[in-house]
C-alpha positions in Angstrom: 0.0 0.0 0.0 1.5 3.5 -0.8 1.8 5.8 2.1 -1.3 8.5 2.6 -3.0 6.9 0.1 -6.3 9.0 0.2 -9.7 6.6 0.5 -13.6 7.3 -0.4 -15.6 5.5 2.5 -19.4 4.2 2.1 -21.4 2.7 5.2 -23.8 0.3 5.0 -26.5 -1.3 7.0 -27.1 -5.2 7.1 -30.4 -5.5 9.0 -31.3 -8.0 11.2 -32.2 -11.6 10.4 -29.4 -11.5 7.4 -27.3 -15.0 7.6 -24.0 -14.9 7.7 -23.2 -16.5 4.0 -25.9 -14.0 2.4 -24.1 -11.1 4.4 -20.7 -12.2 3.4 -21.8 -13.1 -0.7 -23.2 -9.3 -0.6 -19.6 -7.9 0.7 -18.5 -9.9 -1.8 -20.3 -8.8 -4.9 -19.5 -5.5 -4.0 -15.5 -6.0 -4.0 -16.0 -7.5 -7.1 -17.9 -5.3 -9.0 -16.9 -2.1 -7.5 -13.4 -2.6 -6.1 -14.7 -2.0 -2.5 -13.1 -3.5 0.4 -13.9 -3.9 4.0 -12.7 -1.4 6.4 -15.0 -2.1 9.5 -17.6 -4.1 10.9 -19.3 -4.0 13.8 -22.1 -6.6 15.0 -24.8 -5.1 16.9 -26.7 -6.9 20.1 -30.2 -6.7 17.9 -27.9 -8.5 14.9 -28.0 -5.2 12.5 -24.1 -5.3 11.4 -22.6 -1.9 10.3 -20.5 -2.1 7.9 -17.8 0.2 6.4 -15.9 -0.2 2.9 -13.3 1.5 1.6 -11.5 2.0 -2.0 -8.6 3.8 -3.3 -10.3 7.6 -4.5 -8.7 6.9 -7.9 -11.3 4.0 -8.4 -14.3 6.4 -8.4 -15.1 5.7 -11.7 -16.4 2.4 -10.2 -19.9 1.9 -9.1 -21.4 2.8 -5.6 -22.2 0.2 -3.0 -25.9 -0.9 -3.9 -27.9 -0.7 -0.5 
């Protein structure tokens, strides 16, 4: 990784109920298609999981997250 190499962030929301696999295929398709990666998660005590993604800004060209 280059040093201060400058990010765009998107958060998203994974409600409740969502299993595991389905939760992990969606990060998935998003890294795929839109270069995202996964910068933080956090696992809430209803089950919501907040989730932030990150990509380099030069890959801005690249599609949103789809929520």
């Amino acid at each position: 990784m280059e040093a201060g190499a400058d990010y765009e962030f998107a958060p998203l929301r994974i409600p409740p109920g969502t299993s595991r696999s389905a939760a992990a295929t969606m990060l998935s398709l998003q890294a795929d298609t839109g270069g995202w990666e996964l910068a933080r998660l956090q696992l809430h005590p209803d089950g919501t999981r907040r989730v932030i993604l990150r990509r380099r800004s030069r890959l801005s060209y690249l599609p949103g997250p789809v929520t």
